[in-house]
C-alpha positions as CSV (number, residue, x, y, z in Angstrom):
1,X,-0.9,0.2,10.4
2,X,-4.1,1.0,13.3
3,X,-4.1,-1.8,15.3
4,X,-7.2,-2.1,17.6
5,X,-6.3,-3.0,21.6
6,X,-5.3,-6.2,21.7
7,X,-6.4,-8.8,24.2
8,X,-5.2,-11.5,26.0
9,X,-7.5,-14.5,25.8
10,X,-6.5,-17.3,28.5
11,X,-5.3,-20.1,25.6
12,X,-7.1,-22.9,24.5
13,X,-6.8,-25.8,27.6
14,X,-7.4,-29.0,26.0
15,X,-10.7,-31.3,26.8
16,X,-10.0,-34.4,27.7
17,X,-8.5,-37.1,25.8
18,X,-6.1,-34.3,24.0
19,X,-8.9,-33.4,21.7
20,X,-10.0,-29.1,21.4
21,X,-12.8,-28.0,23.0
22,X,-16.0,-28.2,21.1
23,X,-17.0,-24.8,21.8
24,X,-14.0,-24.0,19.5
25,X,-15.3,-22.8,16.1
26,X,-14.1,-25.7,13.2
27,X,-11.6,-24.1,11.3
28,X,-9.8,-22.6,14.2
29,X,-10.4,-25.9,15.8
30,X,-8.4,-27.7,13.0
31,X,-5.4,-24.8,13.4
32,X,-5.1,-25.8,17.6
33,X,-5.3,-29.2,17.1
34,X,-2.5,-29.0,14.2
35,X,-0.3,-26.8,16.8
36,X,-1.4,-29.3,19.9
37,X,0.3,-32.3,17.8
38,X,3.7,-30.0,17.6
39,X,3.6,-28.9,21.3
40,X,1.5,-31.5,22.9
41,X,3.2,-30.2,26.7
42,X,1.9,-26.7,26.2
43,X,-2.1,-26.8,27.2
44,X,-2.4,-22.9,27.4
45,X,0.0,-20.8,25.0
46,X,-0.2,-17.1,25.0
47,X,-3.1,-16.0,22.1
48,X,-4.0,-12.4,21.2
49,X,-7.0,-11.6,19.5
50,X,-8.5,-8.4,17.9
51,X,-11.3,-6.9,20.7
52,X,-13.5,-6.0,16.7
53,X,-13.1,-9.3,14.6
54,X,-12.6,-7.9,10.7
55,X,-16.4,-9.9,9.9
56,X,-17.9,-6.8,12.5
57,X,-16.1,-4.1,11.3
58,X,-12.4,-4.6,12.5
59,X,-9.2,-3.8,10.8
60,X,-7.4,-6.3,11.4
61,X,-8.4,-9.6,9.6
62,X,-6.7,-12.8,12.2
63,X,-8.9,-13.7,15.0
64,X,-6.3,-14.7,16.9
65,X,-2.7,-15.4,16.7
66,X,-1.3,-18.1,19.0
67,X,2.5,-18.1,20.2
68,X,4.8,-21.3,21.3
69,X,7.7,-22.0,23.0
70,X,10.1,-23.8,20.9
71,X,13.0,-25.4,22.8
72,X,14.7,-26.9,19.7
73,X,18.2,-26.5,18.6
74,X,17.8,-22.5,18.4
75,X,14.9,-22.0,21.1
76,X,12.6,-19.4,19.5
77,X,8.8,-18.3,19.3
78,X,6.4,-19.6,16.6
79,X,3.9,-17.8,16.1
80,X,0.5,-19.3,14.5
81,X,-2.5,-16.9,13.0
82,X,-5.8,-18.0,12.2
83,X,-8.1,-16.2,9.6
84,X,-6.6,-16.6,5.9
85,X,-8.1,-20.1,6.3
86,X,-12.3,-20.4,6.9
87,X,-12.1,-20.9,11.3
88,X,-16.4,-20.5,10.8
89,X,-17.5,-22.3,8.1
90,X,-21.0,-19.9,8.0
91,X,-19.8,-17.6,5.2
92,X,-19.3,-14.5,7.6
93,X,-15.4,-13.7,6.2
94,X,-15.2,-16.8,3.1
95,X,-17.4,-18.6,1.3
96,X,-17.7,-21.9,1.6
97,X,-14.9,-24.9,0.3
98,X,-16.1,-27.2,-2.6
99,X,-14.5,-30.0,-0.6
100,X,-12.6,-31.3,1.7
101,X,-9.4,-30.9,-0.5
102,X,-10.3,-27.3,-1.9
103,X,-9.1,-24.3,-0.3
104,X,-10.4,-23.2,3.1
105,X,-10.8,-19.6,2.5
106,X,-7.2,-18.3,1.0
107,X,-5.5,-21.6,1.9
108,X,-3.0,-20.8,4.6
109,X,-2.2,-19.2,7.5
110,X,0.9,-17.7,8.4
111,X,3.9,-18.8,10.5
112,X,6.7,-16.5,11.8
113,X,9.3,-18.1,14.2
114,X,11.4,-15.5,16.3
115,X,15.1,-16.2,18.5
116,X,14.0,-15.8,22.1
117,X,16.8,-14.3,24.0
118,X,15.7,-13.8,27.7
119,X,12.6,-12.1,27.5
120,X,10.1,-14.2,29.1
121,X,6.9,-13.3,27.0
122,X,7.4,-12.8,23.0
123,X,7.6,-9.3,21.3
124,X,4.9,-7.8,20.0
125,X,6.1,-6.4,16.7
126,X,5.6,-9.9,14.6
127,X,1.6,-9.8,15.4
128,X,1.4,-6.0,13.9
129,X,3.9,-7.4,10.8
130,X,1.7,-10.4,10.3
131,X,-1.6,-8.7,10.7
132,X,-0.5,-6.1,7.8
133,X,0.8,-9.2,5.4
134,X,-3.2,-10.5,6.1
135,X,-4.6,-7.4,5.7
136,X,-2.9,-7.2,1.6
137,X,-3.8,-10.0,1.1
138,X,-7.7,-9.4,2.0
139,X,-7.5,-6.1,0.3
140,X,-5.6,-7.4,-2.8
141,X,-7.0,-10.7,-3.3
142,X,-3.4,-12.2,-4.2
143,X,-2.6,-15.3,-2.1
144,X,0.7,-16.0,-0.9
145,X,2.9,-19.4,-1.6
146,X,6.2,-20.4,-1.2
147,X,9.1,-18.6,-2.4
148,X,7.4,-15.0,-2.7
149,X,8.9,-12.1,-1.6
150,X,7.6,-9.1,0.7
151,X,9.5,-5.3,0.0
152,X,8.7,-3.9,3.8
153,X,11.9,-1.6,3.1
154,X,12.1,-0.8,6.7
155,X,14.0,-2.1,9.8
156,X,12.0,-5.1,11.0
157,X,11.8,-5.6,14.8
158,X,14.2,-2.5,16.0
159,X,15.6,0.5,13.7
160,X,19.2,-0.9,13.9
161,X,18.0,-4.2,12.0
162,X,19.7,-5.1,9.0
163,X,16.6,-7.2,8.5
164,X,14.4,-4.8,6.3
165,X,12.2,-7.6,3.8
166,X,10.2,-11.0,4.1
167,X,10.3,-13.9,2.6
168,X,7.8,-16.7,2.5
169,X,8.6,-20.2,2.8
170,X,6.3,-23.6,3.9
171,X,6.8,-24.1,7.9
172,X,8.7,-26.8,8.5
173,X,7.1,-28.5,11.2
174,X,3.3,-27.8,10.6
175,X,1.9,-30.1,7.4
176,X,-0.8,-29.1,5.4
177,X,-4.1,-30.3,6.8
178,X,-7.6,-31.0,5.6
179,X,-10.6,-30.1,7.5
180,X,-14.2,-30.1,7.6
181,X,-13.9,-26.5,5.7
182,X,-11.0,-27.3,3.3
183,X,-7.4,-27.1,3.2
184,X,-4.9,-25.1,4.2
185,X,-1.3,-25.0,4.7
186,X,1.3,-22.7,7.1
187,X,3.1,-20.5,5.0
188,X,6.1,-18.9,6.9
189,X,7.8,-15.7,7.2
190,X,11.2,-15.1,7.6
191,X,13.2,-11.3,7.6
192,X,16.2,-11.2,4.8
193,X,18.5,-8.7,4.3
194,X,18.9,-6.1,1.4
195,X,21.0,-8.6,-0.8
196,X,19.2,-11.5,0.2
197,X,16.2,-9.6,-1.4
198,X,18.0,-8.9,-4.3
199,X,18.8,-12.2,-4.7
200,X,15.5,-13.8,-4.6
201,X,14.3,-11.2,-7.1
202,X,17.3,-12.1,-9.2
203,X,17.3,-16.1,-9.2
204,X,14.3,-16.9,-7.4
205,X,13.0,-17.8,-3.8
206,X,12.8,-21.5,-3.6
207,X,16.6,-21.5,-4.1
208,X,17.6,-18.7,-2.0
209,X,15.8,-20.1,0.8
210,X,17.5,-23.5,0.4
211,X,20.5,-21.6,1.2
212,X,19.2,-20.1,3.6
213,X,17.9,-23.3,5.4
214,X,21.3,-24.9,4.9
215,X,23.6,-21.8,6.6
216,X,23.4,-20.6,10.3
217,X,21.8,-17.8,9.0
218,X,18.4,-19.8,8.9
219,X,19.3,-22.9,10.0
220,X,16.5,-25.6,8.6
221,X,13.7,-24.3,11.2
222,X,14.2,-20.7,9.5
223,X,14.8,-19.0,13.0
224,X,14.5,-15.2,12.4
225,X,17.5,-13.7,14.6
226,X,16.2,-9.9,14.7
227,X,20.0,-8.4,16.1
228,X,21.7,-10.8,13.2
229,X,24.5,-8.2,11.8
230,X,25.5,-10.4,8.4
231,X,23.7,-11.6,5.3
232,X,23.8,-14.6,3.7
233,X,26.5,-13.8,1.4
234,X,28.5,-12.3,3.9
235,X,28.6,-15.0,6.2
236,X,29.0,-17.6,3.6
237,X,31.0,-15.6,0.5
238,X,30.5,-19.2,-1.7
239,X,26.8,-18.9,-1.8
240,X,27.0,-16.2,-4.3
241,X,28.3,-18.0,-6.6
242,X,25.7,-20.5,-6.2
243,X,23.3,-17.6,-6.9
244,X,25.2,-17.0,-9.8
245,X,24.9,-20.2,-11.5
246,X,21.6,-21.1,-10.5
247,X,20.4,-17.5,-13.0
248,X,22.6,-18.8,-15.6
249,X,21.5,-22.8,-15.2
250,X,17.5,-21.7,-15.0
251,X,16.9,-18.0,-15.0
252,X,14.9,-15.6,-13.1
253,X,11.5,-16.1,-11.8
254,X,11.1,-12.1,-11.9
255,X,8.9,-11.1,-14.2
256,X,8.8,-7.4,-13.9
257,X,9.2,-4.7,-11.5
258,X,8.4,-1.4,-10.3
259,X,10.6,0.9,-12.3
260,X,11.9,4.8,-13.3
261,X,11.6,4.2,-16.9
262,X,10.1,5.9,-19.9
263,X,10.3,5.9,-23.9
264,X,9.7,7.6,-26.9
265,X,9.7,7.1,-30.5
266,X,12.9,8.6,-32.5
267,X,11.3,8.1,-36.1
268,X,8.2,9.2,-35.6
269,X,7.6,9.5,-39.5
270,X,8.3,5.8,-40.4
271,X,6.1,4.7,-37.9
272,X,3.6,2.0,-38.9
273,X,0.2,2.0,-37.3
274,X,-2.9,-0.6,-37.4
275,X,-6.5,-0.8,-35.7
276,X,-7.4,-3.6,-33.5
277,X,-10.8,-4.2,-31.1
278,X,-9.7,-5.1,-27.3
279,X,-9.1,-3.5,-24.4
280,X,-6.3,-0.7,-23.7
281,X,-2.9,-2.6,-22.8
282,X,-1.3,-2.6,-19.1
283,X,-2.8,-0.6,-15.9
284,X,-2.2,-0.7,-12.2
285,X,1.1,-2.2,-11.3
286,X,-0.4,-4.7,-8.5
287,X,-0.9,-7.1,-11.3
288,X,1.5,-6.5,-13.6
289,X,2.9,-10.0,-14.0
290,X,-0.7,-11.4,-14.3
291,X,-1.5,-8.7,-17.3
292,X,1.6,-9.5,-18.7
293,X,1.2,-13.2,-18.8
294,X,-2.4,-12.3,-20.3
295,X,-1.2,-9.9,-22.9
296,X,1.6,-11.6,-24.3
297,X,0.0,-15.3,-24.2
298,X,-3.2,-14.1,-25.6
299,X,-2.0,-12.4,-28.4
300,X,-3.3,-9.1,-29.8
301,X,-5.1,-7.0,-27.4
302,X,-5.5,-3.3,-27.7
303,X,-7.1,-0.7,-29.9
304,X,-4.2,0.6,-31.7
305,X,-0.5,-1.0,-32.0
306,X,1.9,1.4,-33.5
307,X,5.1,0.3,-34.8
308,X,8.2,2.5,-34.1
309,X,11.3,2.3,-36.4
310,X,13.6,3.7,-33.4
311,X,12.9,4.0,-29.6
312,X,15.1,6.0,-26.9
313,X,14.6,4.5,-23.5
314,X,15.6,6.7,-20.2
315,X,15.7,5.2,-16.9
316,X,17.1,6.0,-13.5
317,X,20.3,4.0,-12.6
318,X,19.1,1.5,-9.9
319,X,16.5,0.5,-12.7
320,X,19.3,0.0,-15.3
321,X,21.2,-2.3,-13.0
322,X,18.5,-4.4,-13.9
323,X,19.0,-4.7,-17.7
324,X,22.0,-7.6,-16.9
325,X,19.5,-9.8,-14.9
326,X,17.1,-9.0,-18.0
327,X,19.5,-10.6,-19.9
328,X,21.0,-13.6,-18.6
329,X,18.3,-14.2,-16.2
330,X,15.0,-13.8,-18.1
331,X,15.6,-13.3,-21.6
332,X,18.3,-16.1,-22.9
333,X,15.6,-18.5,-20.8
334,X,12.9,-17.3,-23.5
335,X,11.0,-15.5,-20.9
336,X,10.1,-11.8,-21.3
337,X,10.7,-9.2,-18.5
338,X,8.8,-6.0,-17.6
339,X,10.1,-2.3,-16.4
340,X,6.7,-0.7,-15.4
341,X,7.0,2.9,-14.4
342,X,6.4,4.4,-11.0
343,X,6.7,7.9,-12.3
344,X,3.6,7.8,-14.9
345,X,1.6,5.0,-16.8
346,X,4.1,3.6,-18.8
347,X,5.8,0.1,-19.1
348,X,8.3,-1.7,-21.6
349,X,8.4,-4.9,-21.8
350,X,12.0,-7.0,-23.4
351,X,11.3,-10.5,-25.4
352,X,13.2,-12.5,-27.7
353,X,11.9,-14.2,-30.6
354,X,10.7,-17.2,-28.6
355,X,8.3,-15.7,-26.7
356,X,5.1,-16.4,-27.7
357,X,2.4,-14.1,-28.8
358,X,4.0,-10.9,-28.6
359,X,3.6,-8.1,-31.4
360,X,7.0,-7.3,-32.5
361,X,8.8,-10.0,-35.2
362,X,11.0,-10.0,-37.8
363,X,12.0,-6.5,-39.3
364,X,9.8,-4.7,-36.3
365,X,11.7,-4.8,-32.9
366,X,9.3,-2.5,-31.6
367,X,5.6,-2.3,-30.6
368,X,3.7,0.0,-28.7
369,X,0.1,-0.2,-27.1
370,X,-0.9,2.6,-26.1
371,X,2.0,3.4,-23.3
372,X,3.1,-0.1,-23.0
373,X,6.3,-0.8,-25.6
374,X,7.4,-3.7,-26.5
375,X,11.3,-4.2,-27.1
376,X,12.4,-7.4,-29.6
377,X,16.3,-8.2,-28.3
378,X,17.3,-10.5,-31.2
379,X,18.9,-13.9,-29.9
380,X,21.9,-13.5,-32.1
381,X,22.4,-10.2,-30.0
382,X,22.2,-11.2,-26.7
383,X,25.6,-11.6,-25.8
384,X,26.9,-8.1,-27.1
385,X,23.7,-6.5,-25.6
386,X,24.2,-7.6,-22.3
387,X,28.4,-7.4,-22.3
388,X,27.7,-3.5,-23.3
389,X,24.9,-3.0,-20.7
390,X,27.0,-4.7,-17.4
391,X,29.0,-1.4,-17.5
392,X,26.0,-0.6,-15.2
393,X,27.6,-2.4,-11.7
394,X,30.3,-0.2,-12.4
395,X,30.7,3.3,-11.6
396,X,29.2,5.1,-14.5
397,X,29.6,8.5,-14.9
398,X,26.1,10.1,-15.4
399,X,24.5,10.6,-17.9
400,X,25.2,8.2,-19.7
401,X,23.6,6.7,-23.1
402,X,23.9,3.4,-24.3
403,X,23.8,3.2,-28.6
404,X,22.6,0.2,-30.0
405,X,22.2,0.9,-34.0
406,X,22.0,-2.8,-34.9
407,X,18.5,-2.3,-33.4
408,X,17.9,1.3,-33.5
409,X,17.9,1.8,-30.0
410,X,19.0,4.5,-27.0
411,X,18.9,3.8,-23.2
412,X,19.9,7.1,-21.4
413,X,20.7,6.5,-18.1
414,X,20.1,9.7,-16.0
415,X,20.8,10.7,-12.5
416,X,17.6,12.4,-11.8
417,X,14.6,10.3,-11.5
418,X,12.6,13.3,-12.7
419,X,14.1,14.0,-15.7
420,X,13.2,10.2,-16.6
421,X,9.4,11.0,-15.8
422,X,9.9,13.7,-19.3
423,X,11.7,12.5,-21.5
């Protein structure tokens, strides 16, 4: 990301009787005062701010971000931004709350809390990472909450890090507050491994990060500890079995995900087709769960639904090592879970019968809108499904197809990612 120059401003020194200046614009007014109750002894804390706000032009959307000194149990740096949430109040970045207890501007600000070693002023690297998080979230319009993950897939902090993804989690120490603007709350960011990624997508975040928040790893404050050289599950081998059963107790909170995948019809002559007035069926991934959800819980929605009598599937292999969390973490829950292709417009959603609204049923385990297929896994099939499909975890020699007659269905798993972009 372009970051402008940054600049130093000199902190904001309290006015007398511990109360922010009144020069102070509200909403940023609200964030000091929140921070000043935390760190009461520190009256001028290091705060960078863009030299071109975002409102004239800037690229970077936090006015500031603000960094303390925390001299708890692990001593670290907690840094603050200010700009998700209204700091104006005049409509120049948000428009204005409906009240007191609505959302000033997105909601939040963001939190990130770094080990200090010996350095004797804090990195620089977390204001870039936090700015970029803000700047998605202006550009997308999707707000952040707690337990969402981040894919940054690169080495966060240095370029030996095993720390390569985010996490987002409710700061510990900073409550939600209610201004004159709204309310907003301090979401926090904290660096996870490769498997503790993996393991948020395949259970969900709210439990991983109680594990993390109960191991040295995190600790409850959720310390990021950049030159950290285990995960989670190395450190504490148990908790992976916790993982385990909390998937098998309540599922997966992954819905879809980006994927090599594509499909095409095997009977093409016993194909059933029927008209129907709507719009076409799933577009850009960036909302695929919401379009999902809409599709599937709205019922019938696109011109044409064909009905295929057989369906071959192809897919790279880090997208079938999927299928087994498909299983036992979405589908035996009665949720549905989505492979959406990054290789063309294409997506395939698996249900069971107890999904609501969906077009396949009884005698037609497959539906296609347009480009998006949907893939009816009996119940009564689950189990041999997914005990022929784990063979994935293990070395497989590729390629390798999977036959499924009961159902009339193929998965060819292939070992280049262009062939699955043809098929």
């Amino acid at each position: 990301m372009d970051t402008p120059p940054l600049q130093q401003n000199t902190g904001h020194t309290l006015a007398p009787g511990n109360r922010p200046p009144p020069t102070l614009a509200p909403g940023f007014q609200a964030i000091v005062g929140a921070c000043q109750r935390l760190y009461p002894e520190q009256k001028n804390p290091l705060q960078i701010s863009t030299v071109v706000k975002y409102w004239l032009g800037g690229p970077d959307p936090l006015d500031y971000i603000t960094v303390y000194s925390n001299q708890g149990n692990c001593t670290h740096w907690h840094y603050v931004s200010s700009g998700l949430s209204d700091l104006h109040g005049d409509g120049r970045v948000h428009p204005p709350a409906a009240g007191p207890n609505s959302p000033s501007g997105y909601g939040f600000e963001l939190t990130f809390r770094l080990r200090r070693r010996d350095e004797l002023v804090p990195p620089d690297w977390p204001f870039k990472v936090l700015q970029k998080i803000a700047k998605y979230v202006f550009e997308t319009e999707n707000k952040l909450v707690s337990g969402d993950h981040i894919t940054w897939s690169e080495p966060l902090g240095t370029s030996q890090s095993i720390l390569k993804h985010l996490i987002v989690a409710e700061d510990p120490q900073l409550e939600v507050i209610n201004t004159a603007l709204g309310q907003l709350r301090f979401l926090q960011i904290f660096c996870v491994t490769e498997d503790e990624l993996k393991a948020v997508q395949r259970w969900n975040g709210p439990g991983v990060i109680s594990l993390l928040r109960n191991s040295p790893v995190g600790g409850s404050l959720l310390v990021t500890d950049i030159q950290r050289s285990l995960s989670l599950f190395a450190y504490s081998p148990e908790t992976k079995s916790m993982v385990d059963a909390g998937i098998a107790a309540e599922g997966s909170n992954l819905c879809g995900m980006a994927a090599c995948i594509s499909w095409t019809e095997t009977d093409v002559t016993a194909s059933r087709e029927r008209e129907l007035t709507g719009d076409s069926a799933l577009s850009d991934w960036a909302s695929l769960a919401q379009q999902c959800d809409r599709l599937i819980y709205s019922g019938l929605n696109s011109r044409r639904v064909s009905y295929p009598r057989g369906v071959a599937l192809a897919c790279s292999l880090e997208t079938a090592r999927y299928l087994p969390l498909c299983i036992q973490g979405r589908l035996k829950h009665g949720f549905h879970f989505t492979l959406k292709s990054i290789l063309k417009e294409t997506a395939v959603t698996f249900v069971t019968g107890r999904v609501a609204g969906t077009l396949v049923g009884p005698g037609k385990h497959f539906a296609a809108q347009g480009d998006w297929l949907q893939v009816l896994i009996p119940e009564q099939f689950l189990d041999q499904f997914q005990e022929r499909i784990t063979v994935v975890d293990s070395e497989l020699q590729l390629p390798h197809t999977f036959q499924f007659p009961e159902i009339k269905l193929s998965i060819s798993v292939l070992s280049d990612t262009a062939q699955v972009g043809v098929v």
